[in-house]
MOPAC internal coordinates of N, CA, C and O (Angstrom, degrees):
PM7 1SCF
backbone

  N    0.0000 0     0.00 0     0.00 0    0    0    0
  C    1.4479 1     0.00 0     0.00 0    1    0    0
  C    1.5303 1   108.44 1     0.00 0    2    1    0
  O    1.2310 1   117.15 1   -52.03 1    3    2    1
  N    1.1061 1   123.03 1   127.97 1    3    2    1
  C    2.1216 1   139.82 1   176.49 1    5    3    2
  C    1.8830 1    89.29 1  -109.98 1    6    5    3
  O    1.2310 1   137.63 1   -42.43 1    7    6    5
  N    1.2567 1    83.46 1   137.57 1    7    6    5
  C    1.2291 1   115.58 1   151.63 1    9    7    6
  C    1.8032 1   127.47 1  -123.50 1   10    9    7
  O    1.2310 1   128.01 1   -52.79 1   11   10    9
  N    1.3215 1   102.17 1   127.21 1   11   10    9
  C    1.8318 1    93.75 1   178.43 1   13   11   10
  C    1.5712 1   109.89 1   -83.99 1   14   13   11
  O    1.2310 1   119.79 1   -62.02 1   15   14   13
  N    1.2700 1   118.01 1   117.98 1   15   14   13
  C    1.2199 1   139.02 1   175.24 1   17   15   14
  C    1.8436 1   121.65 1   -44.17 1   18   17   15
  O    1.2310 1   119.37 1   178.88 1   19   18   17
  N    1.2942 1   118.80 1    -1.12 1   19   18   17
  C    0.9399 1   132.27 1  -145.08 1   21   19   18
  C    1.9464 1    95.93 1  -131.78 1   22   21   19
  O    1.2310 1   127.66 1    89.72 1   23   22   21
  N    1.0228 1   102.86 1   -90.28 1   23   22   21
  C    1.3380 1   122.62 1   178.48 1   25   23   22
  C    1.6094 1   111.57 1   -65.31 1   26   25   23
  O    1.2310 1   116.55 1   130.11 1   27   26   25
  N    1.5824 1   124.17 1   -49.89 1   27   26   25
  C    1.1778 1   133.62 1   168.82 1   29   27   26
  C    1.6598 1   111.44 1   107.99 1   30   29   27
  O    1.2310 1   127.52 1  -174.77 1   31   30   29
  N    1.6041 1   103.14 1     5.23 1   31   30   29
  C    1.6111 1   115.85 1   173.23 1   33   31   30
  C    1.3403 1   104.41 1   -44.33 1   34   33   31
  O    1.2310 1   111.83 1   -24.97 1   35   34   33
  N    1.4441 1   133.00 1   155.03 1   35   34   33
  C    1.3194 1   123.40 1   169.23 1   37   35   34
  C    1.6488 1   109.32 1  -144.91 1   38   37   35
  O    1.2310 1   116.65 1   -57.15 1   39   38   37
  N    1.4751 1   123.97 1   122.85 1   39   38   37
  C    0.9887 1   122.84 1  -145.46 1   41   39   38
  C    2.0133 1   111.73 1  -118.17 1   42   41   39
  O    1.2310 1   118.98 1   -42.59 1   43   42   41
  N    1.5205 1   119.54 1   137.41 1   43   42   41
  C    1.6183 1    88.33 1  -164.02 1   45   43   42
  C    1.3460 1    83.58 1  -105.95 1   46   45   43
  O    1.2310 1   100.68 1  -150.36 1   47   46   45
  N    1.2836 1   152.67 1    29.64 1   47   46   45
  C    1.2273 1   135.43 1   127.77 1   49   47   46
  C    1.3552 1   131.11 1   -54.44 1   50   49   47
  O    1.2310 1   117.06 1   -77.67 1   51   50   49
  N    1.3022 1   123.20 1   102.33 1   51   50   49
  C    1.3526 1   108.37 1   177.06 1   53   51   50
  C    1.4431 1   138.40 1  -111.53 1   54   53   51
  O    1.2310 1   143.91 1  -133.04 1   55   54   53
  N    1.7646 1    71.14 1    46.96 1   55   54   53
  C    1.8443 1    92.80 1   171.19 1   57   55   54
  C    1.9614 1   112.45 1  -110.26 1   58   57   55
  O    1.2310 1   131.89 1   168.86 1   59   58   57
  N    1.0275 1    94.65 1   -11.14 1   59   58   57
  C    1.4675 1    95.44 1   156.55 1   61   59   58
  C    0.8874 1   129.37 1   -70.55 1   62   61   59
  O    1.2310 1   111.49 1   -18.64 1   63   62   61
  N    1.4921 1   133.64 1   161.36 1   63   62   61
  C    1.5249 1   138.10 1   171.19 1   65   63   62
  C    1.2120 1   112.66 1  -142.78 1   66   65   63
  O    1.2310 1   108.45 1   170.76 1   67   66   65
  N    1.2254 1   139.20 1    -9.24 1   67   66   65
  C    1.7608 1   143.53 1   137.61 1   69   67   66
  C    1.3518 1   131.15 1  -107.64 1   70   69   67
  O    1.2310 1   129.23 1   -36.16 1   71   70   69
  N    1.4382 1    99.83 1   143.84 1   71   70   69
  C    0.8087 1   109.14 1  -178.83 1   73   71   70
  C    1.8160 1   146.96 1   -55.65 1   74   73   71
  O    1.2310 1   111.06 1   -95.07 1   75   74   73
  N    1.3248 1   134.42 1    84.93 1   75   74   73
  C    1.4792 1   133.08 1  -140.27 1   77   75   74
  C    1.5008 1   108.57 1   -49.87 1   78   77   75
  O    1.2310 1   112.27 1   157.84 1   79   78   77
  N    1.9197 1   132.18 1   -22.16 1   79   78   77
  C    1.1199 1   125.33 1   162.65 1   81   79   78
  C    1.3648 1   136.79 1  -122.08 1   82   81   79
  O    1.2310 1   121.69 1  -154.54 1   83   82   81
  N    1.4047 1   114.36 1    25.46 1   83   82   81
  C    1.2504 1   119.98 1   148.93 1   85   83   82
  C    1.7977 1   113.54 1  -148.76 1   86   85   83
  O    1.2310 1   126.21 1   179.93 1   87   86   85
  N    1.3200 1   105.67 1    -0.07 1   87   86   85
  C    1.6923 1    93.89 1   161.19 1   89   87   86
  C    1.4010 1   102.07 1    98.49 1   90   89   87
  O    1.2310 1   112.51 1   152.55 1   91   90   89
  N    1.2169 1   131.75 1   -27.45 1   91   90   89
  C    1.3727 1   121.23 1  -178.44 1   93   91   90
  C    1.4041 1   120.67 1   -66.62 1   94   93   91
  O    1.2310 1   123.05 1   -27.23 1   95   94   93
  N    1.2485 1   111.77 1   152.77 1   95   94   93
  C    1.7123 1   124.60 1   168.77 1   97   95   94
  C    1.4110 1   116.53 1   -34.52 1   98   97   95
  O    1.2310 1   111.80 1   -62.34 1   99   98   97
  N    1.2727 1   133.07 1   117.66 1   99   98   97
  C    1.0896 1   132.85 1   163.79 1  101   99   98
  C    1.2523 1   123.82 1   -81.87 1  102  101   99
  O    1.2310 1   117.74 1   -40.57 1  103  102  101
  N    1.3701 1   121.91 1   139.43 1  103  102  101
  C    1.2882 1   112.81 1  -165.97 1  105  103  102
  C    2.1400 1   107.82 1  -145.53 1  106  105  103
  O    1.2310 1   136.32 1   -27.52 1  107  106  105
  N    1.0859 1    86.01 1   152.48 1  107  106  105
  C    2.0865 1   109.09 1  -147.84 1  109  107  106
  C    1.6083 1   101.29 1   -55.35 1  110  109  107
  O    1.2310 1   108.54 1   -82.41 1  111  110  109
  N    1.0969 1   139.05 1    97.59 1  111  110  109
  C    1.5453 1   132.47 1  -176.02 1  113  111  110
  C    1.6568 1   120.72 1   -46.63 1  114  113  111
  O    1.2310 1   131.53 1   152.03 1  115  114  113
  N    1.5469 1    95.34 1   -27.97 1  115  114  113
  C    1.9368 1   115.14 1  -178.21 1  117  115  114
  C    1.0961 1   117.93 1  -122.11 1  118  117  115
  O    1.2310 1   130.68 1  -149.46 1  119  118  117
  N    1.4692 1    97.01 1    30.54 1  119  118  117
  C    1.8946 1   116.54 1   162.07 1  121  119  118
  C    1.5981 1   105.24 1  -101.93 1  122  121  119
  O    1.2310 1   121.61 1   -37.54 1  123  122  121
  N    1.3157 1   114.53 1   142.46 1  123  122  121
  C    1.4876 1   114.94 1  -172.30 1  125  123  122
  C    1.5441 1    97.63 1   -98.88 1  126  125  123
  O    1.2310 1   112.29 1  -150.49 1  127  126  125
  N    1.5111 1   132.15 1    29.51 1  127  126  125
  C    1.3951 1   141.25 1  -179.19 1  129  127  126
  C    1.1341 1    94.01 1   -89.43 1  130  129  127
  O    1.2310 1   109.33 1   -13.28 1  131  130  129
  N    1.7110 1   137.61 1   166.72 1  131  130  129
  C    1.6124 1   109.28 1   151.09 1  133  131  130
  C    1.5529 1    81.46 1  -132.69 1  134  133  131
  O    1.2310 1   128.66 1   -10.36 1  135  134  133
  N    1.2844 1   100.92 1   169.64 1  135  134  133
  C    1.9739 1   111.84 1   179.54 1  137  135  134
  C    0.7051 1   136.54 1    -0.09 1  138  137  135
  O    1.2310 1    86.73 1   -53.08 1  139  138  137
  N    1.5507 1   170.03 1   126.92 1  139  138  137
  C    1.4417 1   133.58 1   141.91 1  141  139  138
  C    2.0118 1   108.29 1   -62.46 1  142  141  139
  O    1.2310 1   130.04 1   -17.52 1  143  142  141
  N    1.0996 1    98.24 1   162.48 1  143  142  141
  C    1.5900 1   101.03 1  -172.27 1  145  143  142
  C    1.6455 1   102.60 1   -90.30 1  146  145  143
  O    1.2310 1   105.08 1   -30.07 1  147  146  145
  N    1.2595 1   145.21 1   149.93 1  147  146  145
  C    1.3861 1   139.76 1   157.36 1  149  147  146
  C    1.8515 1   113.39 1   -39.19 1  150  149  147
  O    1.2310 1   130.51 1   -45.60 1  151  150  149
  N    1.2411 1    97.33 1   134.40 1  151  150  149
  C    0.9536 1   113.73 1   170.36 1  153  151  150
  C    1.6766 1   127.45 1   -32.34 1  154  153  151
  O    1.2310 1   109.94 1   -56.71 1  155  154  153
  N    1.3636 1   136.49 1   123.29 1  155  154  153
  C    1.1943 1   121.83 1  -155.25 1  157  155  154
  C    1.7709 1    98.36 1  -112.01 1  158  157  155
  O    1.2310 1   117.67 1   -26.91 1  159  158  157
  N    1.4400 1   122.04 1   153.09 1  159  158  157
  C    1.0406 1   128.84 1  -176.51 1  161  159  158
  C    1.7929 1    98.30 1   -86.84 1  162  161  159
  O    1.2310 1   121.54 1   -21.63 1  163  162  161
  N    1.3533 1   114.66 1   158.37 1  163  162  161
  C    1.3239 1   141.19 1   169.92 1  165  163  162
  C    1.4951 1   127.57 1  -113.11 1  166  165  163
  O    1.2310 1   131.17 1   -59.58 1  167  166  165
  N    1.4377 1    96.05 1   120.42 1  167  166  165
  C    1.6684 1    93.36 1  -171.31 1  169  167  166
  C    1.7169 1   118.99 1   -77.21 1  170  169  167
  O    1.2310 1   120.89 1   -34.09 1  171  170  169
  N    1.1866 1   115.90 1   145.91 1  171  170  169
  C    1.5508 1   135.41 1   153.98 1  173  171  170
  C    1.2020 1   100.94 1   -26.81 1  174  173  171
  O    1.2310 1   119.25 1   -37.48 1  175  174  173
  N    1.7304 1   119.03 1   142.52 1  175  174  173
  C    1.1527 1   126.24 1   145.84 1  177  175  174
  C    1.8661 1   105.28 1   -72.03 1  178  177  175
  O    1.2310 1   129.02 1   123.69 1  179  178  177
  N    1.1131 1   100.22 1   -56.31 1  179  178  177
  C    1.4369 1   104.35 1  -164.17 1  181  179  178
  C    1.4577 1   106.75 1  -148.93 1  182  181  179
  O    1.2310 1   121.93 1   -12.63 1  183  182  181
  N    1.6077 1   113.91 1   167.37 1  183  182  181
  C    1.4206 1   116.46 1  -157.81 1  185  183  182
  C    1.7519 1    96.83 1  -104.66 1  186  185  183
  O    1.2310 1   126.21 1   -83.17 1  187  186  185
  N    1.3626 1   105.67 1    96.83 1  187  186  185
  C    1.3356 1   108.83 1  -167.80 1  189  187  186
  C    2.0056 1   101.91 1  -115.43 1  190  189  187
  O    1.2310 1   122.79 1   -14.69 1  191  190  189
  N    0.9807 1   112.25 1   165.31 1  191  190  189
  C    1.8897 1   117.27 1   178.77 1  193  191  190
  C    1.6783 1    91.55 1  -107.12 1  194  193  191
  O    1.2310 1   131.98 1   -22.27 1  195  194  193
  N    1.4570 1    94.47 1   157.73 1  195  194  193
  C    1.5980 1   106.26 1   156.15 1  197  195  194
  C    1.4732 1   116.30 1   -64.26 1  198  197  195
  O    1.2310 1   108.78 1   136.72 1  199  198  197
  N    1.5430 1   138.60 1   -43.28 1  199  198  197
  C    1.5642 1   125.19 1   170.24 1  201  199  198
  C    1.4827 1   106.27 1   -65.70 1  202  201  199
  O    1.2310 1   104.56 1   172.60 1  203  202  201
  N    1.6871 1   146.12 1    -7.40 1  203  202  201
  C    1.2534 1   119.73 1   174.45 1  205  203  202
  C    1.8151 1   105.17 1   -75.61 1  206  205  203
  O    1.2310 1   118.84 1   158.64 1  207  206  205
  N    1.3991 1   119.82 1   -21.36 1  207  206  205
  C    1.2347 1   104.21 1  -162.62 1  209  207  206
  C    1.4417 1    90.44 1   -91.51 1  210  209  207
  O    1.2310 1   106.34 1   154.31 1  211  210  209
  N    1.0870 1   142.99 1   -25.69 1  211  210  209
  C    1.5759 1   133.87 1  -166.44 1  213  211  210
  C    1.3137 1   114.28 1   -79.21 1  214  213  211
  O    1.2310 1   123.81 1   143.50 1  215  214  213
  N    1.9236 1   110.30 1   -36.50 1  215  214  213
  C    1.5504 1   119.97 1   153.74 1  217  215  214
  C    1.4450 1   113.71 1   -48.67 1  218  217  215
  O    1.2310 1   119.33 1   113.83 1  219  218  217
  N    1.3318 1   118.89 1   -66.17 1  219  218  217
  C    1.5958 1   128.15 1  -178.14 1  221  219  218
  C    1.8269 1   116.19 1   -29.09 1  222  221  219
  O    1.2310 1   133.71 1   132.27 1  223  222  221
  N    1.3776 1    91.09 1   -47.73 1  223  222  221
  C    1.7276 1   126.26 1  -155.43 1  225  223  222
  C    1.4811 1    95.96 1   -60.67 1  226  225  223
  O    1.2310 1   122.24 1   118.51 1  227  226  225
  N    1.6977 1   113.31 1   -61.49 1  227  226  225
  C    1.6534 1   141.92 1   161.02 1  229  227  226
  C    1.1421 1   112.76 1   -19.56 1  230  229  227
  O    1.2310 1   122.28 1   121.40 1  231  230  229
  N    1.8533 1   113.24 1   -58.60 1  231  230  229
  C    1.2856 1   112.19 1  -150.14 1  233  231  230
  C    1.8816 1    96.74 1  -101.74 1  234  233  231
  O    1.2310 1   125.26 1   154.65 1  235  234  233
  N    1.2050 1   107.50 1   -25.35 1  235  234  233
  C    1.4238 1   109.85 1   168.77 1  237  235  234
  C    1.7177 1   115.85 1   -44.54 1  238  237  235
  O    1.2310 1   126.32 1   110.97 1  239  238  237
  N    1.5317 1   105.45 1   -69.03 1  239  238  237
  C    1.3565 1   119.75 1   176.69 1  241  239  238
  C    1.8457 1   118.76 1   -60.02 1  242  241  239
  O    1.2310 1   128.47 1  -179.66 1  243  242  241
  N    1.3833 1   101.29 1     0.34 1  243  242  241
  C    1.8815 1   100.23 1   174.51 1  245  243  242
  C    1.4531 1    80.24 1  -118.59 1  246  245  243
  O    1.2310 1    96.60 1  -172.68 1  247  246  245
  N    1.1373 1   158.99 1     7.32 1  247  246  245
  C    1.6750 1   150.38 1   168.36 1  249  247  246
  C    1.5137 1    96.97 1   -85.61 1  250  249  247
  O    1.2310 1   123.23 1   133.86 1  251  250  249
  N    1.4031 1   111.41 1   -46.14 1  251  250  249
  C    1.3083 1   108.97 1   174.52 1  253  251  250
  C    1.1015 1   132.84 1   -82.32 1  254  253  251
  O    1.2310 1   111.66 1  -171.54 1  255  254  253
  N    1.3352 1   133.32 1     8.46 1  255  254  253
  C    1.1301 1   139.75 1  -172.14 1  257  255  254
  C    1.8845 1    93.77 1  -116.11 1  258  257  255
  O    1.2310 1   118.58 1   138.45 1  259  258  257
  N    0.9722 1   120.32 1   -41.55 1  259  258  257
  C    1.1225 1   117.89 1   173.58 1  261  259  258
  C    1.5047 1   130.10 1   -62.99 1  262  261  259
  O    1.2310 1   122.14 1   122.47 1  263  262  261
  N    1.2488 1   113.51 1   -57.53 1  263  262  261
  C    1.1392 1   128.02 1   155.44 1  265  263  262
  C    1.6901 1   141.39 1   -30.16 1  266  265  263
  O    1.2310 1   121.28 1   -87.24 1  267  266  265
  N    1.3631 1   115.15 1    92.76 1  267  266  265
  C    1.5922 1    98.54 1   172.43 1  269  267  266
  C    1.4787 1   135.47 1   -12.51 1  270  269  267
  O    1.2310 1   123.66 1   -67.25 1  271  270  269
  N    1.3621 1   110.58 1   112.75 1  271  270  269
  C    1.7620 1    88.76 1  -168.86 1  273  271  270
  C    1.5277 1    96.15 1   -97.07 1  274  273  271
  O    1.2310 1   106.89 1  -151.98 1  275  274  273
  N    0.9231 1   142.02 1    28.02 1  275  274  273
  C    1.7646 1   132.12 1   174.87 1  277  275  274
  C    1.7796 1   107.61 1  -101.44 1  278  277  275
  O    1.2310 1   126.22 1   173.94 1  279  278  277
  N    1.9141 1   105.64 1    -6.06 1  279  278  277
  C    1.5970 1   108.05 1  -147.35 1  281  279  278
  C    1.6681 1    85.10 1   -98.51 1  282  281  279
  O    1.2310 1   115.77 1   -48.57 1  283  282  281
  N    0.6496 1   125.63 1   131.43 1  283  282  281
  C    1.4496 1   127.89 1  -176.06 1  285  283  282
  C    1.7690 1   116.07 1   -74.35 1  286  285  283
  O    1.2310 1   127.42 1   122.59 1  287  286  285
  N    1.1465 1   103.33 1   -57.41 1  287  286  285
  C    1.6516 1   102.82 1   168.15 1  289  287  286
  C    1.2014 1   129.55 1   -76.59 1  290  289  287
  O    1.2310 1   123.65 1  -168.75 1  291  290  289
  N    1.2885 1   110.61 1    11.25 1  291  290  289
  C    1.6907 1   114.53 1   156.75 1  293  291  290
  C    1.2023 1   110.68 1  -107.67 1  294  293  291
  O    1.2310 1   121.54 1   158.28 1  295  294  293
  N    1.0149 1   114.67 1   -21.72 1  295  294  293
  C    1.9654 1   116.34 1   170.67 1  297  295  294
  C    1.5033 1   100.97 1   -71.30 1  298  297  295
  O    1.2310 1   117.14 1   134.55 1  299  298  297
  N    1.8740 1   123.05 1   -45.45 1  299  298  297
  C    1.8661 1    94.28 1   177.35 1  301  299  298
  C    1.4555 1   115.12 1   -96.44 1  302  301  299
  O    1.2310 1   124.39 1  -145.43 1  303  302  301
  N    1.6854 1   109.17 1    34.57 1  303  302  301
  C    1.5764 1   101.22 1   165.37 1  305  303  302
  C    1.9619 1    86.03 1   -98.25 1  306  305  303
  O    1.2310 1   121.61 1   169.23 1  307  306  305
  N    1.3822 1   114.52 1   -10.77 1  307  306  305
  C    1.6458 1    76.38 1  -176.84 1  309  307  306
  C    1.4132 1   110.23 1  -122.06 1  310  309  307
  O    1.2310 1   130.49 1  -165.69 1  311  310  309
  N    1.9083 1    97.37 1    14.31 1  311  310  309
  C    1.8321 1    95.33 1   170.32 1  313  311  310
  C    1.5343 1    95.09 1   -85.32 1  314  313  311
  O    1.2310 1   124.98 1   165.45 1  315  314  313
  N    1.1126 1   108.04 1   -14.55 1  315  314  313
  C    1.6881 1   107.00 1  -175.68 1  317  315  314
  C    1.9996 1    94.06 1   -65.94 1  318  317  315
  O    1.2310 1   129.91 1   118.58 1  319  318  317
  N    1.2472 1    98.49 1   -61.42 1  319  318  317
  C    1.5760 1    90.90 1  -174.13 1  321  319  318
  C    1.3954 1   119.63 1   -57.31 1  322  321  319
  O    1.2310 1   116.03 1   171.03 1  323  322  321
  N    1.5607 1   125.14 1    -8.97 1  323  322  321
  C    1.3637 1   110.68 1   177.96 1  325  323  322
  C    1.2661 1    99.05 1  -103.91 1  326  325  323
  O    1.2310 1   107.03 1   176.34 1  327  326  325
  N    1.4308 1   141.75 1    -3.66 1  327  326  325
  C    1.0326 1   130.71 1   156.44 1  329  327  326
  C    1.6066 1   131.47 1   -62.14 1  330  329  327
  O    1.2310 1   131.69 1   138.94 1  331  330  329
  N    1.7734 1    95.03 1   -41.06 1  331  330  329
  C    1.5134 1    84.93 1   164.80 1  333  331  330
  C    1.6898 1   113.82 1   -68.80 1  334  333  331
  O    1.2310 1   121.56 1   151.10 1  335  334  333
  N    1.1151 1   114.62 1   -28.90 1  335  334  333
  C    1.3556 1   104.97 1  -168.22 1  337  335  334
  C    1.9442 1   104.49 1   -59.96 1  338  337  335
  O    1.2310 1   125.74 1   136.44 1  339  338  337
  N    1.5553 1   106.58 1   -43.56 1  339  338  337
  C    1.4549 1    94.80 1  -171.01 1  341  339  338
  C    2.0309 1   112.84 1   -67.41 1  342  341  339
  O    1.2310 1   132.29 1   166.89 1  343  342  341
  N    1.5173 1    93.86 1   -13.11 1  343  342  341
  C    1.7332 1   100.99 1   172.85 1  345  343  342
  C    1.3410 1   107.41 1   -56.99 1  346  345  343
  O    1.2310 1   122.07 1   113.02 1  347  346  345
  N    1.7206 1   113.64 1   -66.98 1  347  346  345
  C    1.1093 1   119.60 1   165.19 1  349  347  346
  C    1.9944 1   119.05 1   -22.61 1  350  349  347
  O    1.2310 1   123.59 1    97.04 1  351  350  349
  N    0.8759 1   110.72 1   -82.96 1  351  350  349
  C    1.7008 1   120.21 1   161.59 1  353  351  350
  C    1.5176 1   113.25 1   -17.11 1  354  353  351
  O    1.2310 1   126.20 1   104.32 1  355  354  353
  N    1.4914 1   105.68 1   -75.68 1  355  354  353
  C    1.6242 1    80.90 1   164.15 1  357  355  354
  C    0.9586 1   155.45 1   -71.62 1  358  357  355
  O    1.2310 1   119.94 1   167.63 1  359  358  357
  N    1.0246 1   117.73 1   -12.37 1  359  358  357
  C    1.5031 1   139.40 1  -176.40 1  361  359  358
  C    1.6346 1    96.98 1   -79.57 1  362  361  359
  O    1.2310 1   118.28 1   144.28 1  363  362  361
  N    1.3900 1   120.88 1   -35.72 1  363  362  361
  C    1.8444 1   113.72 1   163.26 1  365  363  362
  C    1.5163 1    99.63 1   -48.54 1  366  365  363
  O    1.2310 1   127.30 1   112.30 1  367  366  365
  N    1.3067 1   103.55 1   -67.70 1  367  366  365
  C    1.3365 1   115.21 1  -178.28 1  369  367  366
  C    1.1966 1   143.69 1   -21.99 1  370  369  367
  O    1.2310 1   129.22 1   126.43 1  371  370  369
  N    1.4921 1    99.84 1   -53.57 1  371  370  369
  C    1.3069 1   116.40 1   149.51 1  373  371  370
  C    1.8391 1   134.40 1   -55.23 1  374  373  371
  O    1.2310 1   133.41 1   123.48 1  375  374  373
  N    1.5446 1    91.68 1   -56.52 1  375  374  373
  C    1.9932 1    87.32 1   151.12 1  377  375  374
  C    0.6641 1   121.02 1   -10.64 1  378  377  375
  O    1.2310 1   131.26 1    80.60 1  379  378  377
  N    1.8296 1    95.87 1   -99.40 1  379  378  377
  C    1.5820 1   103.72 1  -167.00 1  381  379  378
  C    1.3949 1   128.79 1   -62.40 1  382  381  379
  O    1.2310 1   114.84 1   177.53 1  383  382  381
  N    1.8682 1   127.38 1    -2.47 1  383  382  381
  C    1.2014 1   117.38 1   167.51 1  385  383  382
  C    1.4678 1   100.82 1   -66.87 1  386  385  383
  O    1.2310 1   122.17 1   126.91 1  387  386  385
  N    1.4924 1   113.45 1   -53.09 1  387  386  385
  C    1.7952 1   115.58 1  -169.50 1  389  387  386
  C    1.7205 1   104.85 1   -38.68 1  390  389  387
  O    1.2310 1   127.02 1   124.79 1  391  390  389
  N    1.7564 1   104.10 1   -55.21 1  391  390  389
  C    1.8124 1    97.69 1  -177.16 1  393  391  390
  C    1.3942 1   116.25 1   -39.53 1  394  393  391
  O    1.2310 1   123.09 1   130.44 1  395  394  393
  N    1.9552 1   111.69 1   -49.56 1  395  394  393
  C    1.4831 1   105.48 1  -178.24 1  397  395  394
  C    1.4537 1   131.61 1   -79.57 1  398  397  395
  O    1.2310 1   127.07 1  -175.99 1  399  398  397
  N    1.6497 1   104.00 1     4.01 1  399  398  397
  C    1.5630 1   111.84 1   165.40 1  401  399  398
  C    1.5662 1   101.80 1   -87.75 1  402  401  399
  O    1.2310 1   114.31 1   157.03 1  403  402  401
  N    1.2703 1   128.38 1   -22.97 1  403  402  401
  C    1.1826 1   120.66 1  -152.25 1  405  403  402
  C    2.3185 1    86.17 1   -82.99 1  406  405  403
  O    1.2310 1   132.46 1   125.07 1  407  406  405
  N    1.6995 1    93.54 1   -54.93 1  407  406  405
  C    1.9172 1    80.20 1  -168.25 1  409  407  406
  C    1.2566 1   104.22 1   -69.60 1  410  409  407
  O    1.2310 1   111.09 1   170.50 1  411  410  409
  N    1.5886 1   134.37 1    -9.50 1  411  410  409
  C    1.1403 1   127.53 1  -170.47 1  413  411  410
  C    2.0869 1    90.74 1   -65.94 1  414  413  411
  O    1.2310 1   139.75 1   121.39 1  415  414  413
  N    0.8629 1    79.30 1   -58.61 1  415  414  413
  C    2.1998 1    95.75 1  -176.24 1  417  415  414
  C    1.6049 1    99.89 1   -41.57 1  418  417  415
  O    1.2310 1   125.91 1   141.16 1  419  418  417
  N    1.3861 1   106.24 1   -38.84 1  419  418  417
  C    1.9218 1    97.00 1  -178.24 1  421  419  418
  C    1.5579 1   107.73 1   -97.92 1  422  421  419
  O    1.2310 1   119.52 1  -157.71 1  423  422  421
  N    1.2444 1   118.52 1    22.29 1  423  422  421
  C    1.3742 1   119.36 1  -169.45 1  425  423  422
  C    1.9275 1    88.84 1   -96.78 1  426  425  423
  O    1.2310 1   133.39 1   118.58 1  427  426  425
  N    1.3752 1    91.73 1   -61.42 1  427  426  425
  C    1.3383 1   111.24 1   176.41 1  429  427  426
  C    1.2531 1   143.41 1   -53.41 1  430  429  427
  O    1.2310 1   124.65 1   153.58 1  431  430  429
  N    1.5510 1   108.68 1   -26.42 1  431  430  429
  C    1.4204 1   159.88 1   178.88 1  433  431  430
  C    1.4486 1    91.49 1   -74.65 1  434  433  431
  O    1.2310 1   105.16 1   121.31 1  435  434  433
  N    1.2591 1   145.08 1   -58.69 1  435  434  433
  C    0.7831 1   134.85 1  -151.48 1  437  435  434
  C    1.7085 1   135.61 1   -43.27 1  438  437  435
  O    1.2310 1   117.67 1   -56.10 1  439  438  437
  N    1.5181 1   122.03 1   123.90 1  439  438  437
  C    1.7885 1    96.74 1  -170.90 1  441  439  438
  C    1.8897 1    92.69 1   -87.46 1  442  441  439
  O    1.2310 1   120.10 1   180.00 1  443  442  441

């Protein structure tokens, strides 16, 4: 016996694995597993664009090129700057995973 976790349909085929009216995962009533939960979104560090990190990225890699590399505190004023830059990066990153959780959710969503 499946039950859809969602709606609460419960099905005694248990050769299915979705649900026939809303699409969700079906999952085993006399399985000692229980659900996994939907996927959860991840927050932003900060509200950054794709040209701040590619600007950032630019000016990081001419800090370093300029810069003494044997001097130690000028190397973590500009590992500091490529760090924000790779922050920057994820935090895109993160976006666009949230966008593809978000249509994945209306894909599924769908009536």
């Amino acid at each position: 016996m499946k039950e859809c976790p969602k709606c609460g349909s419960k099905y005694g085929d248990n050769n299915s694995n979705y649900c026939i009216d809303c699409g969700s995962r079906l999952f085993d009533l006399n399985s000692s597993k229980k659900p996994t939960s939907n996927i959860g979104k991840h927050k932003k560090r900060g509200q950054y664009k794709t040209g701040d990190y590619a600007r950032d990225l630019r000016i990081a890699e001419e800090l370093y090129k300029i810069y003494d590399k044997n001097s130690v505190a000028r190397l973590d004023n500009v590992n500091g700057h490529l760090l924000a830059a790779q922050t920057r990066k994820m935090d895109i990153l993160i976006e666009q995973n949230n966008r593809i959780i978000s249509l994945l959710e209306k894909i599924t969503n769908k009536p």
